[in-house]
C-alpha positions, 0 to 999 in steps of 0.5 A, spaced: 361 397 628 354 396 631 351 392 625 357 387 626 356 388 634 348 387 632 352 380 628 355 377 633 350 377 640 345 374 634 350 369 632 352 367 639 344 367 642 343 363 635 350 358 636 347 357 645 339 356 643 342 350 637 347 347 643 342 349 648 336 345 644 339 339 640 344 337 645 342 339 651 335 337 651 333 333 644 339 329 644 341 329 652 348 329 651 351 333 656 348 339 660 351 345 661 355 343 668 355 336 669 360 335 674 354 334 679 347 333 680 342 331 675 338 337 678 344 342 679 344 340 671 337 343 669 338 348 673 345 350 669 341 349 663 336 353 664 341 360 666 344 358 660 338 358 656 337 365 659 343 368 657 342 365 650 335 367 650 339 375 652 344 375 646 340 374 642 335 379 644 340 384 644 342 383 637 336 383 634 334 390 638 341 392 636 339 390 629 332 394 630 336 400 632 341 400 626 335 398 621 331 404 623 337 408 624 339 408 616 346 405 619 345 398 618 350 395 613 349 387 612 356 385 610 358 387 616 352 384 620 354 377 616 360 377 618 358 379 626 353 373 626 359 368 623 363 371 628 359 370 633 356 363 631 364 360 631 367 365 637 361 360 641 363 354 638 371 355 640 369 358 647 364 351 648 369 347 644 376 349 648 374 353 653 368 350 656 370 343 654 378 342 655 380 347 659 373 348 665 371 340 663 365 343 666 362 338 661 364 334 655 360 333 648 358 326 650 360 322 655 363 314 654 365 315 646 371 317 643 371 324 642 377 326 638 371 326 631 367 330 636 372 335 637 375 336 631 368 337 629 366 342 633 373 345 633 374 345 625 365 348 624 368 354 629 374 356 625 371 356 618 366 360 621 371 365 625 375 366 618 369 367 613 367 373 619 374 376 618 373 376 611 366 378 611 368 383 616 374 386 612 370 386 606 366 390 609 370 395 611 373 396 604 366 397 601 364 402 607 365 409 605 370 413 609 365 418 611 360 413 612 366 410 617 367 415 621 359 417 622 356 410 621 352 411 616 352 409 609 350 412 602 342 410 600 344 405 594 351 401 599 346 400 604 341 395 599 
């Protein structure tokens, strides 16, 4: 589904740019890679600000192309931002965090509150985008399914 494709792209531009401003740059926490120069860490931050900032671009292009197409179908697209909003979350939590240790939430502190934290806002996000998602299907006739396309009144 391109409205839920849409979602997701937004959702993970959405999830970097909060991550990217508020801890990265608000709060100096971290930057993106931390296991060298300070200088080698703005520049990690920068690329990934980019790659935030094309997420998000492709999702709202995508969200454009649907809306003008008359395919756009909202549950869906909520339930790709959710999913994307968690599935970033994880990735940078997990991935990035436990696994890669290319930075940590924030250095010098117990981070288990931190961790169960992040970890426990990118489940929740990941089951409310699968519910959405499921119900989205439900609620999107068969033909509407198969084409892409819905009925004027399921689309409002």
């Amino acid at each position: 589904m391109r409205s839920a494709l849409s979602g997701v792209l937004t959702g993970i531009g959405t999830a970097a740019f909060i991550d990217e401003t508020v801890f990265h740059q608000l709060l100096h926490w971290h930057h993106f890679y931390d296991r060298s120069t300070t200088d080698a860490g703005l520049v990690s931050d920068g690329l990934f600000h980019a790659g935030s900032w094309l997420a998000m671009v492709a999702g709202l292009v995508l969200y454009a192309d649907v809306r003008r197409r008359g395919t756009l179908v909202p549950m869906a697209w909520w339930a790709g931002l959710c999913l994307g909003l968690g599935g970033f979350q994880l990735y940078d939590g997990m991935f990035q965090h436990k696994v890669l240790r290319i930075h940590q939430i924030r250095y010098g502190v117990d981070l288990a509150p931190y961790d169960w934290t992040w970890g426990g806002i990118a489940v929740l996000l990941l089951v409310a985008g699968v519910l959405l998602l499921l119900r989205a299907r439900r609620s999107t006739p068969r033909g509407a399914a198969a084409t892409g396309r819905q009925t004027a009144s399921r689309a409002r």
